[in-house]
C-alpha positions as CSV (number, residue, x, y, z in Angstrom):
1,X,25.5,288.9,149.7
2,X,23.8,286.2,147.2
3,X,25.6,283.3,146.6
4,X,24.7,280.4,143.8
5,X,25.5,277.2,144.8
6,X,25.6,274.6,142.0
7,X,25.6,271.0,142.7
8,X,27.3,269.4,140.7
9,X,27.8,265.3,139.4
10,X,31.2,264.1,139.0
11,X,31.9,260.9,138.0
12,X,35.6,260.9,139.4
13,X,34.3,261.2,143.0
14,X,33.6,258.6,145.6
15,X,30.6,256.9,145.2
16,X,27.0,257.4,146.9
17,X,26.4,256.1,149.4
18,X,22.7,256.5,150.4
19,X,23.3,256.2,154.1
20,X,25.4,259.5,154.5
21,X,23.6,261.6,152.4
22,X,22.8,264.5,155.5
23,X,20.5,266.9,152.8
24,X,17.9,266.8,155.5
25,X,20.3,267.8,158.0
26,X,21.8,270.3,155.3
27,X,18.2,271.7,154.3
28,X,17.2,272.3,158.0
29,X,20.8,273.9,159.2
30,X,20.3,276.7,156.0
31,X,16.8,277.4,157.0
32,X,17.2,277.4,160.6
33,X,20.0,280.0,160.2
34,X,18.0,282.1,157.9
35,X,20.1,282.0,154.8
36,X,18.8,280.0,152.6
37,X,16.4,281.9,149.7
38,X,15.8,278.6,147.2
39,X,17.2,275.5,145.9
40,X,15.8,272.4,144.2
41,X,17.3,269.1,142.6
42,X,17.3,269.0,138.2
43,X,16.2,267.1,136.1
44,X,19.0,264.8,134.3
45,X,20.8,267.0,131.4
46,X,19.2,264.7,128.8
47,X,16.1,266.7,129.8
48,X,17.9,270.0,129.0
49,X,17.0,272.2,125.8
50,X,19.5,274.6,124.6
51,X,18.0,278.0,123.0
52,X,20.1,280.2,120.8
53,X,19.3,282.7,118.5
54,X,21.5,283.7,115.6
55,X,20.5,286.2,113.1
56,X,16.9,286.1,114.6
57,X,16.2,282.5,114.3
58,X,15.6,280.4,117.3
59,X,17.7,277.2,117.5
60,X,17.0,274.5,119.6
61,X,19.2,271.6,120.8
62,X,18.7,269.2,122.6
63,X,20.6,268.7,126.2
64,X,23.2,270.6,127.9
65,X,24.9,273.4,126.5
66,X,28.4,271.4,127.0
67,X,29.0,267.9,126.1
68,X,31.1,266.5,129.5
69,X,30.7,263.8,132.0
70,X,29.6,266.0,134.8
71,X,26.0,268.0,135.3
72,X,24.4,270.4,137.5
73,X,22.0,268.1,139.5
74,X,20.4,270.9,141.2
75,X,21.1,274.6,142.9
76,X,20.9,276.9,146.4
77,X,20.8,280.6,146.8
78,X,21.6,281.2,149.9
79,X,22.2,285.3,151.8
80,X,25.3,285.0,153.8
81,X,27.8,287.6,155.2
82,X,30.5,286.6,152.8
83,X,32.3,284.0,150.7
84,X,33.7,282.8,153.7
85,X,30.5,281.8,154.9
86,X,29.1,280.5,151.8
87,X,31.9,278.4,151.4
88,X,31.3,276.9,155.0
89,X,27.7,276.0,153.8
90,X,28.9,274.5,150.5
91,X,31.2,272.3,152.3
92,X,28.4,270.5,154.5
93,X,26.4,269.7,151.5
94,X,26.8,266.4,150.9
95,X,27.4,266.8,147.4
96,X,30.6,268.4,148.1
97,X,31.6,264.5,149.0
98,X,29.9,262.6,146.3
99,X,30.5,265.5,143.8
100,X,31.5,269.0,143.9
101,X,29.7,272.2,145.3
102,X,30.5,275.3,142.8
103,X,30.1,278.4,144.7
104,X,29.1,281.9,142.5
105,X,28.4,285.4,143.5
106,X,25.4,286.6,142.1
107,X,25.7,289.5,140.5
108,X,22.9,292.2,140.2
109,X,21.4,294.5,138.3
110,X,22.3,298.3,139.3
């Protein structure tokens, strides 16, 4: 099953530190197991552009599509057995220390 990891910011957790950030070690231990299908870091939510359309005009705005504190700094999609699994994963991330780790199902098309 496909699971969507977002890494997330969060300004209420404890700091970076540089020097136990593991995402090599993370990175390796996904592919070595053979679960890991993509992930990448984001660019800041300042970069973000939100596209709506109402009554067939396009709208544009600039940044995230929520104002908060906190931002999905990048993403996985990893093929595991279960959520069990995929939570395991999350939790080694090292972003599940310095910020959180929200684990989705994906949900396909039929």
């Amino acid at each position: 099953m496909e699971y969507l990891l977002f890494i997330v910011s969060d300004p209420a957790a404890p700091p970076y530190i540089p020097e136990e950030d593991n995402i090599e070690e993370w990175v390796a231990d996904v592919e070595r197991r053979g679960v890991s299908r993509v992930g990448n870091r984001l660019r800041p939510a300042s970069d973000a552009t939100t596209v709506t359309v109402r009554d067939g005009q396009t709208i544009l705005t600039d940044g995230p599509f929520a104002d908060t504190k906190e931002w999905i700094a990048g993403f996985d999609l990893i093929d595991v057995e279960n959520l069990d699994e995929a939570i395991e994963i999350a939790a080694k991330h090292p972003m599940a220390r310095f910020g959180r780790v929200e684990v989705r199902p994906v949900w396909p098309f039929e």
